[in-house]
Kinemage of the C-alpha trace (Angstrom):
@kinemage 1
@onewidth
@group {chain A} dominant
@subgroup {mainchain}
@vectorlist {calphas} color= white
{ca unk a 1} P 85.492 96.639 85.497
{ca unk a 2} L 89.125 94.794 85.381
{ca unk a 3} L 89.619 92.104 83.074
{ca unk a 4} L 89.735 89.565 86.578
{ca unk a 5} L 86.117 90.408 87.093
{ca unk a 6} L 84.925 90.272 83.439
{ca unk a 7} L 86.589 86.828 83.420
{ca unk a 8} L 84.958 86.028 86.599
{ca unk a 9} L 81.561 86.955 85.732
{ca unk a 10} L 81.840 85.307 82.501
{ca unk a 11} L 82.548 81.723 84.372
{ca unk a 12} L 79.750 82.267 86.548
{ca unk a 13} L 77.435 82.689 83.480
{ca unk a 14} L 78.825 79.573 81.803
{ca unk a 15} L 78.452 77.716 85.064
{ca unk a 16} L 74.885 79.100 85.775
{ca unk a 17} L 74.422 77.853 81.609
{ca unk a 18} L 75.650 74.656 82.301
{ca unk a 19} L 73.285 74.031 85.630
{ca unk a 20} L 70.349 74.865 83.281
{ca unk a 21} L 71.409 72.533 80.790
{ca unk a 22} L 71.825 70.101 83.803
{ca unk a 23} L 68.757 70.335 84.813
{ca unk a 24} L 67.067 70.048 81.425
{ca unk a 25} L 68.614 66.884 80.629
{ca unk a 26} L 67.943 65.287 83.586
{ca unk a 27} L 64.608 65.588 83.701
{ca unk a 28} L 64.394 64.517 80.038
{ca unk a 29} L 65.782 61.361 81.105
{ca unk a 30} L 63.880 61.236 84.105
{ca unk a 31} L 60.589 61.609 81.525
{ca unk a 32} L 62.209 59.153 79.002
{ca unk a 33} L 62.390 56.740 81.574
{ca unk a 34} L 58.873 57.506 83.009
{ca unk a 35} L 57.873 56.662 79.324
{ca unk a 36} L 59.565 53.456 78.860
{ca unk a 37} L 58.280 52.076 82.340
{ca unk a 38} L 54.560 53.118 80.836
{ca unk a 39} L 55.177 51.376 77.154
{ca unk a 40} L 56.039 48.303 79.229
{ca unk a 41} L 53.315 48.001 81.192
{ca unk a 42} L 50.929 48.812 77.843
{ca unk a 43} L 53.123 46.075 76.037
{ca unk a 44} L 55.760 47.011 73.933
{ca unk a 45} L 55.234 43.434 71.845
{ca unk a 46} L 51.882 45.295 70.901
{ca unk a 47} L 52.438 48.761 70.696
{ca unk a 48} L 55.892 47.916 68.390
{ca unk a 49} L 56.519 44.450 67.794
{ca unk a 50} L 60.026 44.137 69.749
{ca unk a 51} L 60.354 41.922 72.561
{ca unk a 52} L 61.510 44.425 75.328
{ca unk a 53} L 61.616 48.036 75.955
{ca unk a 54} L 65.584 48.277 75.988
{ca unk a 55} L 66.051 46.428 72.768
{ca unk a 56} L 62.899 49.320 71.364
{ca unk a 57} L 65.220 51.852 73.284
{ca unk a 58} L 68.671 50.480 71.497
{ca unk a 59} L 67.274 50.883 67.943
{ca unk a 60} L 65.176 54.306 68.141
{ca unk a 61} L 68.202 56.375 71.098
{ca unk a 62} L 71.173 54.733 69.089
{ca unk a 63} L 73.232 53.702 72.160
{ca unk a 64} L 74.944 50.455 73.198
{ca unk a 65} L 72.432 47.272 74.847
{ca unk a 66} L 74.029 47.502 78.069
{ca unk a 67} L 73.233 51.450 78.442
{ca unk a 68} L 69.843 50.592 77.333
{ca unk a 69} L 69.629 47.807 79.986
{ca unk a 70} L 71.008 50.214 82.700
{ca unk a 71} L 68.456 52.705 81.473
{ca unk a 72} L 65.464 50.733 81.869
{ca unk a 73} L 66.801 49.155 84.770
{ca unk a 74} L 66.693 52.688 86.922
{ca unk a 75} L 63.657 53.678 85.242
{ca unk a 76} L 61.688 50.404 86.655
{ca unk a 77} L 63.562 51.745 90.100
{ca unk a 78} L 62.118 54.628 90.334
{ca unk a 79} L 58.686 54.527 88.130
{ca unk a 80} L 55.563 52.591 89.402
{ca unk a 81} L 54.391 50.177 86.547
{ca unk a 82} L 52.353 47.371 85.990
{ca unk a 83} L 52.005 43.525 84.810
{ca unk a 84} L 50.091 42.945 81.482
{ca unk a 85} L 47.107 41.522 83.591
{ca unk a 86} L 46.807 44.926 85.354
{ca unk a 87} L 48.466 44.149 88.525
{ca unk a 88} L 50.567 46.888 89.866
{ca unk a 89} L 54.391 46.906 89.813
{ca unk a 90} L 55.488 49.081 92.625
{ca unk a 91} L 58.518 51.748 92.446
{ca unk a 92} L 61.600 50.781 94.807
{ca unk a 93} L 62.347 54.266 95.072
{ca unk a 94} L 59.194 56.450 94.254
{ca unk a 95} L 59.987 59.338 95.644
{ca unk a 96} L 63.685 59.737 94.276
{ca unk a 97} L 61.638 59.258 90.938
{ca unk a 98} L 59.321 62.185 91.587
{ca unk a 99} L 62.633 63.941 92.336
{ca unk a 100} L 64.039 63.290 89.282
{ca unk a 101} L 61.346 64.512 86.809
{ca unk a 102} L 62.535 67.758 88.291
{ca unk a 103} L 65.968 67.527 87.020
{ca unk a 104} L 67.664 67.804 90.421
{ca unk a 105} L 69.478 64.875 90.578
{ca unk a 106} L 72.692 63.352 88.563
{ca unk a 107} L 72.120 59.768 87.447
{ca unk a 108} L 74.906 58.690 89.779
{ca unk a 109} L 72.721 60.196 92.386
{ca unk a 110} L 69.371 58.131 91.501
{ca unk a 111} L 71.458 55.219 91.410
{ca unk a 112} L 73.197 55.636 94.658
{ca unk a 113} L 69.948 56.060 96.224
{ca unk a 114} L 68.101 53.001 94.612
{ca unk a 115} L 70.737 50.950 95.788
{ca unk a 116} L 70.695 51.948 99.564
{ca unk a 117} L 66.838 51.564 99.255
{ca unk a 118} L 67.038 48.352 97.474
{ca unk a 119} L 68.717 46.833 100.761
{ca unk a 120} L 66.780 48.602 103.383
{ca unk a 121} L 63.347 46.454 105.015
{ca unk a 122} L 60.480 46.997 103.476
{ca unk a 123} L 58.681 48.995 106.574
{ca unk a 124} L 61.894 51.563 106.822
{ca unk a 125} L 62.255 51.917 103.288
{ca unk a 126} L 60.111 55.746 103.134
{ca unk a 127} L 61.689 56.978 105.747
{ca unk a 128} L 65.347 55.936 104.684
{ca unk a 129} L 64.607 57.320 100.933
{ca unk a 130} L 63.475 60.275 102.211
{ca unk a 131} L 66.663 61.088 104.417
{ca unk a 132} L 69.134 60.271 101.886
{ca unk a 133} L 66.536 62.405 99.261
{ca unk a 134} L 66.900 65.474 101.868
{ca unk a 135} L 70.901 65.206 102.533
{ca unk a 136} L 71.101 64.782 98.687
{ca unk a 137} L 69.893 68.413 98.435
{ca unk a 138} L 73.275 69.836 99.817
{ca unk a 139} L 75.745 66.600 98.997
{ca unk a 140} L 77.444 65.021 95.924
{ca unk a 141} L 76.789 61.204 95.398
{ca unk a 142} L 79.744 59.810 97.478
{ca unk a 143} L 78.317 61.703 100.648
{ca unk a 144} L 74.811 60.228 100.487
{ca unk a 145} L 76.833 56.964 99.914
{ca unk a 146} L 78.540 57.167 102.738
{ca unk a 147} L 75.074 58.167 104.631
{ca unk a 148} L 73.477 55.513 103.216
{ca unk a 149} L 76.315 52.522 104.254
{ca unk a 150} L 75.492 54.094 108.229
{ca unk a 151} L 71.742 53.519 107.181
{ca unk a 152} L 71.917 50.031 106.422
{ca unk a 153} L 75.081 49.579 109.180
{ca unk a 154} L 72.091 50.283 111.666
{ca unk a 155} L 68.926 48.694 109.847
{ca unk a 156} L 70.771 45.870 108.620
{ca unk a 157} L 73.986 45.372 110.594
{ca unk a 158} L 74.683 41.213 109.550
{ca unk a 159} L 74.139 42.171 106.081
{ca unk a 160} L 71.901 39.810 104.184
{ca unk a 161} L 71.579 36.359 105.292
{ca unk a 162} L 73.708 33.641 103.538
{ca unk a 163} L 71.610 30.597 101.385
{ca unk a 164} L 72.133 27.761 103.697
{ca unk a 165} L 70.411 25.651 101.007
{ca unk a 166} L 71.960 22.475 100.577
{ca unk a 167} L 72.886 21.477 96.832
{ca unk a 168} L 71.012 18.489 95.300
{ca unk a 169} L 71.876 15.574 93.147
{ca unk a 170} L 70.517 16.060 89.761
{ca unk a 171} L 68.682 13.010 87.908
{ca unk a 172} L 67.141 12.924 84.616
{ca unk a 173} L 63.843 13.850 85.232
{ca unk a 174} L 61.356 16.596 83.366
{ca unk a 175} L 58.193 17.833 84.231
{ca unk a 176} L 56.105 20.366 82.528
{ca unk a 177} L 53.365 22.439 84.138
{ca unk a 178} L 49.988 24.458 82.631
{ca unk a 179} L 49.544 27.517 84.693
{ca unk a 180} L 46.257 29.417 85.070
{ca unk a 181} L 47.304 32.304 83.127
{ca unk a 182} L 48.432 30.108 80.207
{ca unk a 183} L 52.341 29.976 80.803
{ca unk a 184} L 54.078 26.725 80.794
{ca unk a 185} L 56.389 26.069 83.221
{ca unk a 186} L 59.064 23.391 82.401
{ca unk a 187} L 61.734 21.629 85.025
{ca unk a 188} L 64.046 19.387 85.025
{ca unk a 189} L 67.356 17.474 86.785
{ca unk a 190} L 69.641 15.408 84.057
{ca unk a 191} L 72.844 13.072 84.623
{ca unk a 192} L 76.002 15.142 83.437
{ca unk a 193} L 76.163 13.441 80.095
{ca unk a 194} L 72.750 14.726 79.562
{ca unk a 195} L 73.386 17.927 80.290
{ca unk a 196} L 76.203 18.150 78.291
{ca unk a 197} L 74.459 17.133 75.396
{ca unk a 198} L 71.772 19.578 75.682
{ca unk a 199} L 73.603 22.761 76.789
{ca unk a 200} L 75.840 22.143 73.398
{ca unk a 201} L 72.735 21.464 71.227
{ca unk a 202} L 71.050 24.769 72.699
{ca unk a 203} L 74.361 26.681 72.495
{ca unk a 204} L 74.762 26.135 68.972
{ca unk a 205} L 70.853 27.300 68.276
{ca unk a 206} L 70.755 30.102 70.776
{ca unk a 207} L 73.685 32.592 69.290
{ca unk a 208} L 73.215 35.989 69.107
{ca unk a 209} L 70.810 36.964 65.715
{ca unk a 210} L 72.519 40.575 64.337
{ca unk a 211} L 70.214 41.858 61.458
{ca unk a 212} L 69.242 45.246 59.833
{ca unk a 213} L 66.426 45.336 62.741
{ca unk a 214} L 69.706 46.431 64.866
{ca unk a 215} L 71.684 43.771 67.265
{ca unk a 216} L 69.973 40.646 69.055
{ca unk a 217} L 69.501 42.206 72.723
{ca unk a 218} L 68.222 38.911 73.828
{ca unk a 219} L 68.810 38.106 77.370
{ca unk a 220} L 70.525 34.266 77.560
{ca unk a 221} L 67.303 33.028 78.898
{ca unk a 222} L 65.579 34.556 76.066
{ca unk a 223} L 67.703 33.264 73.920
{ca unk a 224} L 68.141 29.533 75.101
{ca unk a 225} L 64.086 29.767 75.362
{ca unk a 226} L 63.594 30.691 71.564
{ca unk a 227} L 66.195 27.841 71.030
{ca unk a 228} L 63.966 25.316 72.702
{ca unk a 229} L 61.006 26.465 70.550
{ca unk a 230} L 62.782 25.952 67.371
{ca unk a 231} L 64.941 22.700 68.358
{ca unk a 232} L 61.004 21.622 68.628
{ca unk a 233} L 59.746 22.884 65.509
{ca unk a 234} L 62.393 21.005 64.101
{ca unk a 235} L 62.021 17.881 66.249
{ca unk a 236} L 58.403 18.198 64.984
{ca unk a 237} L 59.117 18.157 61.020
{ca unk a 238} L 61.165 15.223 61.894
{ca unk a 239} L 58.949 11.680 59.692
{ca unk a 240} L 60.922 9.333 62.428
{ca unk a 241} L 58.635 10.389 65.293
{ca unk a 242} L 56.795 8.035 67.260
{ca unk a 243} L 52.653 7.874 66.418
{ca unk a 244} L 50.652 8.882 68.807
{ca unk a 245} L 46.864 7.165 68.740
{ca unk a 246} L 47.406 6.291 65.399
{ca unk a 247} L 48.913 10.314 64.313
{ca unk a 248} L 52.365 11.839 64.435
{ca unk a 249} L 52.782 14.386 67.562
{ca unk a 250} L 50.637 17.399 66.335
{ca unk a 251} L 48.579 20.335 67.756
{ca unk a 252} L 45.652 21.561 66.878
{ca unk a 253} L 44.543 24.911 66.811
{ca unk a 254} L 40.950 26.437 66.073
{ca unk a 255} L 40.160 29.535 65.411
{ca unk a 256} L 37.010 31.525 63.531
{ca unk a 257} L 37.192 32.315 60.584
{ca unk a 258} L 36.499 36.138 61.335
{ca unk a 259} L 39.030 36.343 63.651
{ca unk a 260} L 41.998 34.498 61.744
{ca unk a 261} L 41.470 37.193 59.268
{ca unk a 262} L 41.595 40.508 61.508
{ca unk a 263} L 43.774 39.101 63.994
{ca unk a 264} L 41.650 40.089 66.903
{ca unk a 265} L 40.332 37.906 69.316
{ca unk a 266} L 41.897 34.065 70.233
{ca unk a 267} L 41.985 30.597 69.076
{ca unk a 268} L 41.810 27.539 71.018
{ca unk a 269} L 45.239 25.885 71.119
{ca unk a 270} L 45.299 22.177 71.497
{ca unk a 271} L 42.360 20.674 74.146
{ca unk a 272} L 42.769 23.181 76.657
{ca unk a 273} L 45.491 26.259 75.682
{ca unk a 274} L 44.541 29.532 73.903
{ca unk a 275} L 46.042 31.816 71.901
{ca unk a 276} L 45.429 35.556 70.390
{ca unk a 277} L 44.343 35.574 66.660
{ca unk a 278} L 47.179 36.849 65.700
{ca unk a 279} L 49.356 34.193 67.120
{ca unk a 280} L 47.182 31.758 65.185
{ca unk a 281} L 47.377 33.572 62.134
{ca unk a 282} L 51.203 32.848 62.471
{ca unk a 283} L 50.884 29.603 62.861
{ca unk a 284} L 48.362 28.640 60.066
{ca unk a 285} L 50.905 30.590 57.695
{ca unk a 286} L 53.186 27.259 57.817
{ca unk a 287} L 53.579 25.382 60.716
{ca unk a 288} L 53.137 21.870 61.782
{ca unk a 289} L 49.543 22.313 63.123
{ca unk a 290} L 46.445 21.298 62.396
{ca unk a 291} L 44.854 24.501 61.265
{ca unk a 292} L 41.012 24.087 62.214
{ca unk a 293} L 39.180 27.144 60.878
{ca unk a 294} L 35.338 27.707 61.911
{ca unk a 295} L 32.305 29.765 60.970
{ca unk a 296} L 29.775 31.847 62.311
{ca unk a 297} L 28.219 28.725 63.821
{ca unk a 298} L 31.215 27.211 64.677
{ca unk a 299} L 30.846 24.865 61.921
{ca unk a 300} L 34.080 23.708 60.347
{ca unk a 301} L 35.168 25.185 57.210
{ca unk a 302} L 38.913 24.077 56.466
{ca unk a 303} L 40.413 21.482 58.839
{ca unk a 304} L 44.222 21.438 57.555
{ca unk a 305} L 46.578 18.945 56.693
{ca unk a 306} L 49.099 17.545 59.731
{ca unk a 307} L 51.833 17.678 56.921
{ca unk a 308} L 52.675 21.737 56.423
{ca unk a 309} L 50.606 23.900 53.558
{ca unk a 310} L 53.649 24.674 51.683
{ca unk a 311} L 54.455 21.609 50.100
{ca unk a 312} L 57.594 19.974 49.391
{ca unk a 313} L 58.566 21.078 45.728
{ca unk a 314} L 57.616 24.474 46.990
{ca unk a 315} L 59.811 24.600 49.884
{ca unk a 316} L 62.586 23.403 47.998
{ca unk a 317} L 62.302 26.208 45.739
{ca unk a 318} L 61.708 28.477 48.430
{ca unk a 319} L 65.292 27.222 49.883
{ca unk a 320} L 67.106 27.524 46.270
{ca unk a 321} L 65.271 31.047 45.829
{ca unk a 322} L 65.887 32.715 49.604
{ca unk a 323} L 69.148 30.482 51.046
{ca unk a 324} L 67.893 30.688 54.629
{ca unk a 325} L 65.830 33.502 56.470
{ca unk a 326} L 65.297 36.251 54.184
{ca unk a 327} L 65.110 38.720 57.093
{ca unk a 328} L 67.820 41.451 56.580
{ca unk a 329} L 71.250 40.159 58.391
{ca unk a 330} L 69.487 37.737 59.445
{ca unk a 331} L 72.171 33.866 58.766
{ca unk a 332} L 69.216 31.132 60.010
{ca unk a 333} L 69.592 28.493 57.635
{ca unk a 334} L 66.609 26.926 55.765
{ca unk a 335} L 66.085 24.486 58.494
{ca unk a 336} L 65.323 26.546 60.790
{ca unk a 337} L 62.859 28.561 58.510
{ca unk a 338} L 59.023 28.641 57.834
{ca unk a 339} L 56.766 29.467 54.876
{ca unk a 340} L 55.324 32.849 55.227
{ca unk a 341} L 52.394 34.071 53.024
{ca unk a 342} L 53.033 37.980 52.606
{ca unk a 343} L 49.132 37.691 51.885
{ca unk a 344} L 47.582 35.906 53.736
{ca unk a 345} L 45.716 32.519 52.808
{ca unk a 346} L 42.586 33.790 54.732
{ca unk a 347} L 42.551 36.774 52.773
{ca unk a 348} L 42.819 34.752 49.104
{ca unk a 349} L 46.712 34.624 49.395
{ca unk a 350} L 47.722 31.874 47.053
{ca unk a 351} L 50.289 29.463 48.224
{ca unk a 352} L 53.218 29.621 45.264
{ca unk a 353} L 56.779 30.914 44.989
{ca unk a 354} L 55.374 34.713 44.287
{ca unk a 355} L 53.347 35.070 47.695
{ca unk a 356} L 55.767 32.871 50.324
{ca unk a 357} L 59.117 34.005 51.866
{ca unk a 358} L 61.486 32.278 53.791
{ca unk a 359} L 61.799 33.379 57.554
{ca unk a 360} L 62.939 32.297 60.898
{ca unk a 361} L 60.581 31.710 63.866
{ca unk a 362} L 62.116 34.993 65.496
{ca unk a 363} L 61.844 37.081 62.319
{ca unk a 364} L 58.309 35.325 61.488
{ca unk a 365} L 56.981 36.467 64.944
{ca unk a 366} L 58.399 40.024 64.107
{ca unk a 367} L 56.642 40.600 60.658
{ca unk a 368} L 53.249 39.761 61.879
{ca unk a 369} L 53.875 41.985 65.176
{ca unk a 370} L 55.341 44.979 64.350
{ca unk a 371} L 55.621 47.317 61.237
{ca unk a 372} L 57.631 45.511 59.138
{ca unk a 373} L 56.316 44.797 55.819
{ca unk a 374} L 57.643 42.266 52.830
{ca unk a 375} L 56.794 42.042 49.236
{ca unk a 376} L 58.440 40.272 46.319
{ca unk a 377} L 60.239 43.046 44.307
{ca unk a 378} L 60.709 43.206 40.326
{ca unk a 379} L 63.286 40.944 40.477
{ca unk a 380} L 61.540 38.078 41.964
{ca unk a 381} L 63.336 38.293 45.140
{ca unk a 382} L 61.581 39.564 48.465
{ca unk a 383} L 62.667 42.701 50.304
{ca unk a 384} L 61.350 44.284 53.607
{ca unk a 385} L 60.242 47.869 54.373
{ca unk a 386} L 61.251 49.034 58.035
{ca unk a 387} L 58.619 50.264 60.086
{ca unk a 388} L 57.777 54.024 60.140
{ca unk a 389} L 59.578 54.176 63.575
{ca unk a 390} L 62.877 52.757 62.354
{ca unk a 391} L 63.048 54.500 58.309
{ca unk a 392} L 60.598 57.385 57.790
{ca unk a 393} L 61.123 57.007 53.999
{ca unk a 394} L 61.030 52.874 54.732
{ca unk a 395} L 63.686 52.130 51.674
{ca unk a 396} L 63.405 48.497 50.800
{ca unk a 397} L 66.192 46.621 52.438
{ca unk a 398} L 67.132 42.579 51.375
{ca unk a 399} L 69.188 39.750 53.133
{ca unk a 400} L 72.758 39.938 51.610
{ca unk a 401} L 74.118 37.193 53.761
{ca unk a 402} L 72.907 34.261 51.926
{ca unk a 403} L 74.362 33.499 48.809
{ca unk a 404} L 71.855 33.075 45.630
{ca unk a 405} L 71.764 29.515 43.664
{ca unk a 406} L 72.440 31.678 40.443
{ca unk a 407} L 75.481 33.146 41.859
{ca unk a 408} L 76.805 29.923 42.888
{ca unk a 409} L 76.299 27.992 39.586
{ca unk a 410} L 77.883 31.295 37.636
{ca unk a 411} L 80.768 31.306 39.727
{ca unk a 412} L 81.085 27.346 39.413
{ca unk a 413} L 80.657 28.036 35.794
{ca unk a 414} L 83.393 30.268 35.664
């Protein structure tokens, strides 16, 4: 045999290497994303304490939010799911999915196909997927493009029709709704100046949160709605608020006694509102709630304070000791922090400086959720230990954004 044909048969191993390799990674994806799509319907809050799948996928694959986003955006494409309450989520492009898991098909190719389908009427969408599916078999990506543009040139020839919704005049006016299934819906239409004041206020609350937990993936919404929740909290520690029948503005929530301490089952949340244990058990760490705690009987047993457990002297040395959120990375000021027993008062936790840390509603919600863990090391100072997910050897890791009062007096000092 020549050296041509040596050569020759050596590229046509390497190719036929390649193809395998293809193929394998591909349908790992395809899996991956089969995964995700089932974590999200299970609830990825529960199962790991982060608030979506592709900020769970950013931390544990390594890669960038917006290939996470795009990641989880084809998987939900192509992978039937389902709402927390059980209700199915259906696939736009099932089939291509199925396909997929195989490891036949490039991710340019899943994409190109999702987006044809995406546009096609719901009654022709089978039969569409499965043409471009079959022509995919023998074609690169720009072919079934271009079949799929004749597709929706025949099924769809005006193209989508335009909003002919007529703008309206916003006023300043709010309403806020109580769903069924415990969600609050809130709307509302304010003059410019109004607007302006708010959108600055909630800009200036809503930036992005990078910590050791890995980069804020927040979507603006998300963002802007955790802002709301803590321009309240704050609204709420506020002494100049108006009384209302005879009390400052305060919620109550109650809760057994059994259940604030395993963090399974759910408290009643003001006269009609409920919550899961666990959310209480946030709460009655150090909040501005009226912590009502009940027996077996559903007798009271502590009814809390309206003013928050940790009292004044001890937040102020909480501020001096921790400078803001003690969360690693995390640069929330005090303000915008709560008291958190790292045991909890239902479980004997004493409230003093050796059992509270300093932490932002975000980071507050993440401790009791997911695997994180804090203690207060040698040195007086809390650190947190990573899930098992994140740091198999979970080294202790601190917040080294916030300057110590020590270091500032030394340095004034000096």
């Amino acid at each position: 045999m020549d050296s041509s044909a040596v050569w020759q048969a050596d590229a046509v191993a390497l190719a036929d290497r390649i193809g395998e390799l293809l193929v394998s990674m591909r349908s790992a994806e395809a899996e991956l994303g089969a995964l995700l799509v089932e974590i999200e319907a299970r609830g990825v809050m529960e199962l790991f304490g982060y608030r979506s799948v592709a900020r769970l996928l950013e931390h544990l694959a390594d890669v960038s939010k917006q290939a996470a986003d795009v990641m989880v955006k084809r998987a939900r494409a192509v992978n039937p799911g389902q709402n927390l309450d059980g209700s199915p989520v259906p696939a736009v492009a099932p089939a291509t999915g199925v396909a997929a898991r195989s490891g036949v098909l490039s991710t340019p190719m899943i994409d190109t196909i999702v987006g044809v389908v995406q546009q096609v009427p719901v009654e022709h969408r089978d039969e569409a997927e499965a043409s471009l599916l079959a022509f995919a078999a023998d074609a690169g990506h720009k072919q079934v493009a271009a079949l799929g543009a004749r597709i929706l040139a025949h099924l769809v020839p005006d193209g989508p029709e335009p909003d002919a919704t007529e703008p309206t005049t916003p006023g300043r006016e709010v309403s806020l709704r109580r769903k069924k299934t415990g969600i609050w819906e809130l709307h509302g239409r304010f003059d410019d100046e109004t607007g302006t004041r708010a959108s600055a206020l909630l800009d200036s609350m809503a930036e992005r949160r990078a910590s050791d937990e890995g980069p804020d993936l927040r979507s603006p919404q998300e963002r802007y709605g955790d802002a709301f929740s803590d321009l309240l909290d704050l609204a709420l520690n506020s002494s100049d608020l108006p009384v209302q029948a005879g009390e400052r503005a305060h919620v109550m929530v109650t809760v057994s006694l059994a259940d604030l301490k395993s963090g399974v089952g759910h408290a009643i949340l003001g006269d009609l509102g409920t919550v899961s244990a666990a959310e209480a058990r946030l709460h009655a760490c150090d909040c501005g709630v009226i912590p009502a705690v009940l027996g077996g009987k559903n007798e009271p047993l502590n009814l809390g304070r309206l003013r928050r457990t940790v009292s004044t002297r001890l937040r102020r040395a909480l501020y001096l000791r921790d400078r803001g959120c003690a969360f690693p990375g995390c640069h929330r000021p005090p303000r915008h922090c709560q008291g958190h027993h790292i045991r909890h008062w239902a479980e004997g936790g004493p409230t003093d400086l050796h059992n509270l840390v300093l932490l932002c509603g975000h980071h507050h919600r993440l401790l009791h959720r997911s695997g994180w863990d804090v203690r207060i090391a040698a040195d007086g100072l809390p650190e947190f230990l990573p899930p098992v997910f994140l740091d198999k050897h979970r080294k202790p890791r601190r917040n080294n954004l916030h300057q110590p009062a020590n270091d500032f007096r030394s340095r004034r000092a000096g």
